[in-house]
VMD Tcl script that builds the backbone (N, CA, C; Angstrom):
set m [mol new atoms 291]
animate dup $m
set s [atomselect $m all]
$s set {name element resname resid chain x y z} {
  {N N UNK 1 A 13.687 -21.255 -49.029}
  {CA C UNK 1 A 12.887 -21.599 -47.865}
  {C C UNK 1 A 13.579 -21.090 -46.595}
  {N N UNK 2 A 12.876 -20.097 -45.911}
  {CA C UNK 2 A 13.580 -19.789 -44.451}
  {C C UNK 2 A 12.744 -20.420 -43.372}
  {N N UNK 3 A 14.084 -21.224 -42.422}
  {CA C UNK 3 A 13.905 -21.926 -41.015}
  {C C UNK 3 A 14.377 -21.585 -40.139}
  {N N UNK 4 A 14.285 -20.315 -40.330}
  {CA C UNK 4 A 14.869 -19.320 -39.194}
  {C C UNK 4 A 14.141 -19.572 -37.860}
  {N N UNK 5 A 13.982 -19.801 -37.027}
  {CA C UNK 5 A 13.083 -19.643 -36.318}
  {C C UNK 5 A 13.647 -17.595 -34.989}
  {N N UNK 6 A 12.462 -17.350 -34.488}
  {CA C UNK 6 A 12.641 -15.774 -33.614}
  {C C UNK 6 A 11.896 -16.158 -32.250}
  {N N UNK 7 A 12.741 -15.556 -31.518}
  {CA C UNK 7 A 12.207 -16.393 -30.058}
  {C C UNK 7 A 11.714 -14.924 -29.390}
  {N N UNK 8 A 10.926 -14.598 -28.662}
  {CA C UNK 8 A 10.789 -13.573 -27.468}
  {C C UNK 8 A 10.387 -14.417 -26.053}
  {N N UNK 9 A 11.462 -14.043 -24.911}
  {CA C UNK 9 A 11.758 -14.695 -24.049}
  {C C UNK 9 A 11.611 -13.533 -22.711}
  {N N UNK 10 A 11.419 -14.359 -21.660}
  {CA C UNK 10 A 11.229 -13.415 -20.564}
  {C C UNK 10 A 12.384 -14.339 -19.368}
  {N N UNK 11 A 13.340 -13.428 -18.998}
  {CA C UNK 11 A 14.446 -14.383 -17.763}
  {C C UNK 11 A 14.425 -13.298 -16.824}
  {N N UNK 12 A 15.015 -14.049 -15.451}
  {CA C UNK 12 A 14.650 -13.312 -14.617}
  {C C UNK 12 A 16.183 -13.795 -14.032}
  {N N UNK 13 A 16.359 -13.230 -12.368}
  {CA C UNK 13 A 17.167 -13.588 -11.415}
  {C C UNK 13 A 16.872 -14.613 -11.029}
  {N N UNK 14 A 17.904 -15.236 -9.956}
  {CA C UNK 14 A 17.435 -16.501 -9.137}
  {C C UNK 14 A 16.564 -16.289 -8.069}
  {N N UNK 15 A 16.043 -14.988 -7.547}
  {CA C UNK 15 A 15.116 -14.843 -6.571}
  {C C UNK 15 A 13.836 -14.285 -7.665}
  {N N UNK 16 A 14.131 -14.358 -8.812}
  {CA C UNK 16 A 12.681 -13.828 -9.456}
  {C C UNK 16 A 12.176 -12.549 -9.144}
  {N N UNK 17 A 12.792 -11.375 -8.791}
  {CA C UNK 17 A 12.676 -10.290 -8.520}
  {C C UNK 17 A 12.811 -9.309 -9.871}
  {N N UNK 18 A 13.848 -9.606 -10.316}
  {CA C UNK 18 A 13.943 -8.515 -11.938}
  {C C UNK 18 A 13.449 -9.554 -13.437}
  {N N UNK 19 A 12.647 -8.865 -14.242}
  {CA C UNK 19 A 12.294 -9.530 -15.367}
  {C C UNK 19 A 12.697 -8.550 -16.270}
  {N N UNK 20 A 13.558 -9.349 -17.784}
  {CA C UNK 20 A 13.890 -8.789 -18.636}
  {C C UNK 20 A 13.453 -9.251 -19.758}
  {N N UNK 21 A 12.679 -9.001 -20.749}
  {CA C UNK 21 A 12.189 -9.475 -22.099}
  {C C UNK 21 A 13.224 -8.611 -23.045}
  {N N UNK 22 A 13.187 -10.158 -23.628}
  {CA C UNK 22 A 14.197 -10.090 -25.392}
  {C C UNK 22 A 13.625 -10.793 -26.620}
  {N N UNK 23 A 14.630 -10.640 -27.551}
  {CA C UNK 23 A 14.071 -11.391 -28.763}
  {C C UNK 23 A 15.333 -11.644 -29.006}
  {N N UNK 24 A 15.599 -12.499 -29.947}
  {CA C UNK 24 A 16.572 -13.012 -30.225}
  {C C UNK 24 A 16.525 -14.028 -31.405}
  {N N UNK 25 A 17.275 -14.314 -32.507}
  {CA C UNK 25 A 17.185 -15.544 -33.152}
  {C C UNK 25 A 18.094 -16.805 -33.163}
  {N N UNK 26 A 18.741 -16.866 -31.333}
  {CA C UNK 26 A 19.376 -17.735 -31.266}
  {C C UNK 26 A 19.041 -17.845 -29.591}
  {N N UNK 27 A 18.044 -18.921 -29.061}
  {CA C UNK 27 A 17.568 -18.507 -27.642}
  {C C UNK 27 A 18.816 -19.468 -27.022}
  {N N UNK 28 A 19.502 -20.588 -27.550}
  {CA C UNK 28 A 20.145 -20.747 -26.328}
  {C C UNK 28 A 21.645 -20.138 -26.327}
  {N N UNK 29 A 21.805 -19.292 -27.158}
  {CA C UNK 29 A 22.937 -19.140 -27.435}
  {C C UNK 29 A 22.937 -17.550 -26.846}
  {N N UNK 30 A 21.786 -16.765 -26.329}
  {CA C UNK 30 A 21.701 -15.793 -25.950}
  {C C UNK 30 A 21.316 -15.682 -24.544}
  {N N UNK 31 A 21.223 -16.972 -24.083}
  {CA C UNK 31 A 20.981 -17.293 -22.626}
  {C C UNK 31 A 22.219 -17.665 -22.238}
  {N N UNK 32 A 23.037 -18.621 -22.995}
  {CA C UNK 32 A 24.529 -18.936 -22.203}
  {C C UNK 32 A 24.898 -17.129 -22.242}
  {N N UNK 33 A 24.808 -16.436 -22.957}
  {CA C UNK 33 A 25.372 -15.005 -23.011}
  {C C UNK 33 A 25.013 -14.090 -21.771}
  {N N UNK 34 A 23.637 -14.698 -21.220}
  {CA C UNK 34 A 23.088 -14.016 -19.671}
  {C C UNK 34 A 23.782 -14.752 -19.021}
  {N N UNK 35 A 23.576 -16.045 -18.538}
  {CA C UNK 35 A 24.549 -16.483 -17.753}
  {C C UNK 35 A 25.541 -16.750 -17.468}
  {N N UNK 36 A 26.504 -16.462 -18.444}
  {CA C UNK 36 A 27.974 -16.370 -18.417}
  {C C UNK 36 A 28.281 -14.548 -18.434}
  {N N UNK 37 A 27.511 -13.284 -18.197}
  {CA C UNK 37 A 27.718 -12.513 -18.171}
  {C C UNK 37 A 28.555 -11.879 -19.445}
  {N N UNK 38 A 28.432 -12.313 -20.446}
  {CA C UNK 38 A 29.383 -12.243 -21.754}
  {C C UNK 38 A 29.069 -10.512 -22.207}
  {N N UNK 39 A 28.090 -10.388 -21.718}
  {CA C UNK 39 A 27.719 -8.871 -22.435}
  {C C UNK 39 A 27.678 -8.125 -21.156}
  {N N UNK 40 A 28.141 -6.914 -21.278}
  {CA C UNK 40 A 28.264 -6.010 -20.042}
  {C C UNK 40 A 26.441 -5.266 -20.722}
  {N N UNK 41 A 25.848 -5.215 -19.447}
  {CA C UNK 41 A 24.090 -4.959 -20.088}
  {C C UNK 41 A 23.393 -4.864 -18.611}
  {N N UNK 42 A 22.387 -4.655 -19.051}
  {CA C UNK 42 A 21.242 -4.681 -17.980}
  {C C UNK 42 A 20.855 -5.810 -17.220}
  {N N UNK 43 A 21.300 -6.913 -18.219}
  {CA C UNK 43 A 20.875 -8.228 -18.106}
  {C C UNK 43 A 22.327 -9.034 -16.815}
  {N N UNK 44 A 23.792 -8.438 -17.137}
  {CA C UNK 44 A 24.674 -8.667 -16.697}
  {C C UNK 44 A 24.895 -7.838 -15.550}
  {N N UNK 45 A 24.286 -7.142 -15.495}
  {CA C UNK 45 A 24.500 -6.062 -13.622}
  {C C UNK 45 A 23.311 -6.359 -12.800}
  {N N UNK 46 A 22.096 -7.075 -13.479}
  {CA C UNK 46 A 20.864 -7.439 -12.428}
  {C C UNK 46 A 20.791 -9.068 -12.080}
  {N N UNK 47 A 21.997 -9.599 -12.510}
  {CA C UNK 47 A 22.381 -10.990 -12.517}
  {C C UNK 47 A 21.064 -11.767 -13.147}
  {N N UNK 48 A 20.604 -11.690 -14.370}
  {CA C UNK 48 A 19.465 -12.147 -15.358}
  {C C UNK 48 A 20.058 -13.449 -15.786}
  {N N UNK 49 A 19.807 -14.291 -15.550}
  {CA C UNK 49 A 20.288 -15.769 -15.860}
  {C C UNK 49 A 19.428 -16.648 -16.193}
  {N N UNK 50 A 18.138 -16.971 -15.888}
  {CA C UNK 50 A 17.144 -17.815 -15.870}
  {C C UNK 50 A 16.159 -18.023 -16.784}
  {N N UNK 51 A 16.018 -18.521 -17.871}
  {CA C UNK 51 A 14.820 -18.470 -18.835}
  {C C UNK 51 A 13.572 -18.544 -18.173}
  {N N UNK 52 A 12.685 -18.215 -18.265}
  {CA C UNK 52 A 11.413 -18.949 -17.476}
  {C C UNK 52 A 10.212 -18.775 -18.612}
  {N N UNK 53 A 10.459 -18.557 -19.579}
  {CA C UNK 53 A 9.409 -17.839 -20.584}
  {C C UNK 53 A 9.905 -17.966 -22.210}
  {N N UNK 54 A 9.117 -18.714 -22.884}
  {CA C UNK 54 A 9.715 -18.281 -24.435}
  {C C UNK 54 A 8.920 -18.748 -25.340}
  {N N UNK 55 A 8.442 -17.559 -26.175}
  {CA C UNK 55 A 7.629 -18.196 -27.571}
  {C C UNK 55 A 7.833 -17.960 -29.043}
  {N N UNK 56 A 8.112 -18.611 -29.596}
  {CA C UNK 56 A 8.665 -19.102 -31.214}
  {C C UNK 56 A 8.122 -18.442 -32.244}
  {N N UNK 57 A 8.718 -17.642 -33.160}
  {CA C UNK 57 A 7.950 -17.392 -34.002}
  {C C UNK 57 A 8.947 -17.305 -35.556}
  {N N UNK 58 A 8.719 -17.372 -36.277}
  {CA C UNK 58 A 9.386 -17.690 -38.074}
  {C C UNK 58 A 9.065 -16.631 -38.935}
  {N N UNK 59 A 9.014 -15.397 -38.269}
  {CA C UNK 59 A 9.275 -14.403 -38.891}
  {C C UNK 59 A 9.857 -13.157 -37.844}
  {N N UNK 60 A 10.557 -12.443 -37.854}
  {CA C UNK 60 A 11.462 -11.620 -36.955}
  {C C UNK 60 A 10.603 -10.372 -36.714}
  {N N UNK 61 A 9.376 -10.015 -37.575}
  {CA C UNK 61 A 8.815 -9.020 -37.118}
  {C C UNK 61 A 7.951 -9.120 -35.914}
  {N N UNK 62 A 7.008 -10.298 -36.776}
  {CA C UNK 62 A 6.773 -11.294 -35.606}
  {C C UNK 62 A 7.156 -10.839 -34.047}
  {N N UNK 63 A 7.510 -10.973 -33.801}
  {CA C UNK 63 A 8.787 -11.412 -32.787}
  {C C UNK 63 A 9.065 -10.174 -31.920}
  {N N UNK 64 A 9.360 -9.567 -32.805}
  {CA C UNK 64 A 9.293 -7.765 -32.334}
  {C C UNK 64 A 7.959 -7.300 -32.335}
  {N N UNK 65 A 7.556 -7.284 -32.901}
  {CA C UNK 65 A 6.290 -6.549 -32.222}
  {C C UNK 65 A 5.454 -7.413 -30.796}
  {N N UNK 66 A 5.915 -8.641 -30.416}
  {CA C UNK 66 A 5.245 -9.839 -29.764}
  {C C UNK 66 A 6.111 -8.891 -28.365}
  {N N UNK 67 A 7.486 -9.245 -28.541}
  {CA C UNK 67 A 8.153 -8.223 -27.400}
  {C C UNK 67 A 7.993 -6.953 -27.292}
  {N N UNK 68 A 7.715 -6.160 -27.999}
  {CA C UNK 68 A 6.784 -4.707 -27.687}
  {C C UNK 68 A 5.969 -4.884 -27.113}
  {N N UNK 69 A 5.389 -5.512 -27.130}
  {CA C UNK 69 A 3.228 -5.695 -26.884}
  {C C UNK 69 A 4.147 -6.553 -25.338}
  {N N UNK 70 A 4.762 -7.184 -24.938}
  {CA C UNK 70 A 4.721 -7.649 -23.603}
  {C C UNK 70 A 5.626 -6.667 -22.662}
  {N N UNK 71 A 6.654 -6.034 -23.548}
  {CA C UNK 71 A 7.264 -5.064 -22.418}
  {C C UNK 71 A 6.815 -3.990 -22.349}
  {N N UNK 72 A 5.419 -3.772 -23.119}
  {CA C UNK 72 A 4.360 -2.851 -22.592}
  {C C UNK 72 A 3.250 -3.117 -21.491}
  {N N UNK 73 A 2.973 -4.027 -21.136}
  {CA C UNK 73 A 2.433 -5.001 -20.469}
  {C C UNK 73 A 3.139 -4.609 -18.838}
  {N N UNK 74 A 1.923 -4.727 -18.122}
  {CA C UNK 74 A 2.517 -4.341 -16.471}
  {C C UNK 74 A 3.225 -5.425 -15.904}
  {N N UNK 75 A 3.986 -5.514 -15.291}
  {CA C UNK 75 A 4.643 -6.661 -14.109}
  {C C UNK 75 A 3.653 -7.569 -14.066}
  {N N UNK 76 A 2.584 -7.239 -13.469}
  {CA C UNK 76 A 1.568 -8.394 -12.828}
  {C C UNK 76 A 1.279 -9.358 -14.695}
  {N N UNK 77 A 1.239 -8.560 -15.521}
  {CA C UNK 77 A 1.126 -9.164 -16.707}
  {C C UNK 77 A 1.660 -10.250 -17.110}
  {N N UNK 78 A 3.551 -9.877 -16.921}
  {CA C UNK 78 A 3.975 -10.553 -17.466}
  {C C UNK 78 A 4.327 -11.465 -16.461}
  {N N UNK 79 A 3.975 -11.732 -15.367}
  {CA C UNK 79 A 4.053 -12.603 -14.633}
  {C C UNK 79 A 2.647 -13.838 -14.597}
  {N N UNK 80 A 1.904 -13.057 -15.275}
  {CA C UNK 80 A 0.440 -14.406 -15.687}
  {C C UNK 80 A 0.955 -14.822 -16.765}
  {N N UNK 81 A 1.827 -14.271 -17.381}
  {CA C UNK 81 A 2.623 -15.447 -19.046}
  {C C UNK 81 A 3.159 -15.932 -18.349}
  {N N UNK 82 A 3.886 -16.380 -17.254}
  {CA C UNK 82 A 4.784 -17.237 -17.071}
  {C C UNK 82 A 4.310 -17.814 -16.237}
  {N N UNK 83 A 3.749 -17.567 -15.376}
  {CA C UNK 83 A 3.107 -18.569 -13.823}
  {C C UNK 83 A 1.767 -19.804 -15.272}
  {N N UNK 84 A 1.703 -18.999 -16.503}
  {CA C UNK 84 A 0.963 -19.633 -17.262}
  {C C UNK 84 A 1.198 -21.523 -17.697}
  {N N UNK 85 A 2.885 -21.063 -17.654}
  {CA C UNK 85 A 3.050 -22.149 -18.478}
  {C C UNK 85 A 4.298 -22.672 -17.492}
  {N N UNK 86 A 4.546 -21.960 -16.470}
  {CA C UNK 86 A 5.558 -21.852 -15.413}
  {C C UNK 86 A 5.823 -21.627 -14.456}
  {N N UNK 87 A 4.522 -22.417 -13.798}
  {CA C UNK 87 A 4.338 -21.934 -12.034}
  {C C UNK 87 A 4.974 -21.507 -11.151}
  {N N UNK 88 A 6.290 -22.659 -11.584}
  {CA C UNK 88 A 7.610 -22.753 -10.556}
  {C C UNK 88 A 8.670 -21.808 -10.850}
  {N N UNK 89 A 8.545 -21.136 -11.639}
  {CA C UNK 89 A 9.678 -20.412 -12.728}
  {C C UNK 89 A 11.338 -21.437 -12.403}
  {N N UNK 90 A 10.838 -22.648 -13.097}
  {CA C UNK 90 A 12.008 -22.897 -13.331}
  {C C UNK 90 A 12.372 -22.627 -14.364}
  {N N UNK 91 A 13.854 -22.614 -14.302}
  {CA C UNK 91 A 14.570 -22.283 -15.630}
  {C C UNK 91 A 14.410 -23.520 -16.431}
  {N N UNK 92 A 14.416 -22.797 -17.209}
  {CA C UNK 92 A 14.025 -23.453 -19.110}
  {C C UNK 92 A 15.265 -23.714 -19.772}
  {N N UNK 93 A 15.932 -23.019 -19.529}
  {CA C UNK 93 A 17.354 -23.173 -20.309}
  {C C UNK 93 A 17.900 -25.225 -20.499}
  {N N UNK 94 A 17.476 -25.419 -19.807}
  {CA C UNK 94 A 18.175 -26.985 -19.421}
  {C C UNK 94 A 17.169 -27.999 -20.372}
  {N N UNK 95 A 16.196 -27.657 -20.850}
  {CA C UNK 95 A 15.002 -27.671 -21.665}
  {C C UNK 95 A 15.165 -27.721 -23.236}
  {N N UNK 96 A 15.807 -26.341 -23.505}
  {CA C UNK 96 A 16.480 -26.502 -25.173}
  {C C UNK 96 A 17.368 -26.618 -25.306}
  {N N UNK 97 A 18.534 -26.965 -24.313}
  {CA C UNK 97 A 19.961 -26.903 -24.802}
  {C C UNK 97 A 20.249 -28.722 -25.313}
}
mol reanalyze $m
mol bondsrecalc $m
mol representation Tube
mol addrep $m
């Protein structure tokens, strides 16, 4: 039986200016990794810290193709997923940990 669970997540800066979508099968453990700058990345030079976005899925393809299909998706796009469920874009992180 797999309980894997696969997350694709959208975090941003603290002024909400840069958005970065990922996948991952460990969301809070890949968010302390944005905000502690642990990985030298895209995510670590645009100061990406903030969850504001994340949806679950139990299979990894899943998951990947879910983050394809949104980081194909225009700005204004992926900003109606999150003003969706996240008006305020607060961070989420404080949420699953």
């Amino acid at each position: 039986m797999n309980t894997k669970q696969y997350y694709v997540y959208i975090a941003t800066n603290k002024i909400n200016t840069v958005l970065y979508t990922g996948v991952t099968n460990n969301l809070i453990k890949r968010i302390f990794q944005h905000k502690n700058k642990l990985v030298s990345s895209f995510t670590s030079k645009y100061n990406i810290s903030k969850l504001v976005y994340y949806e679950i899925y139990e299979n990894a393809l899943q998951a990947i193709t879910r983050e394809k299909q949104i980081k194909a998706g225009s700005r204004t796009k992926k900003l109606k997923l999150i003003q969706a469920t996240n008006p305020d874009f607060k961070d989420l992180y404080e949420e699953i940990v």
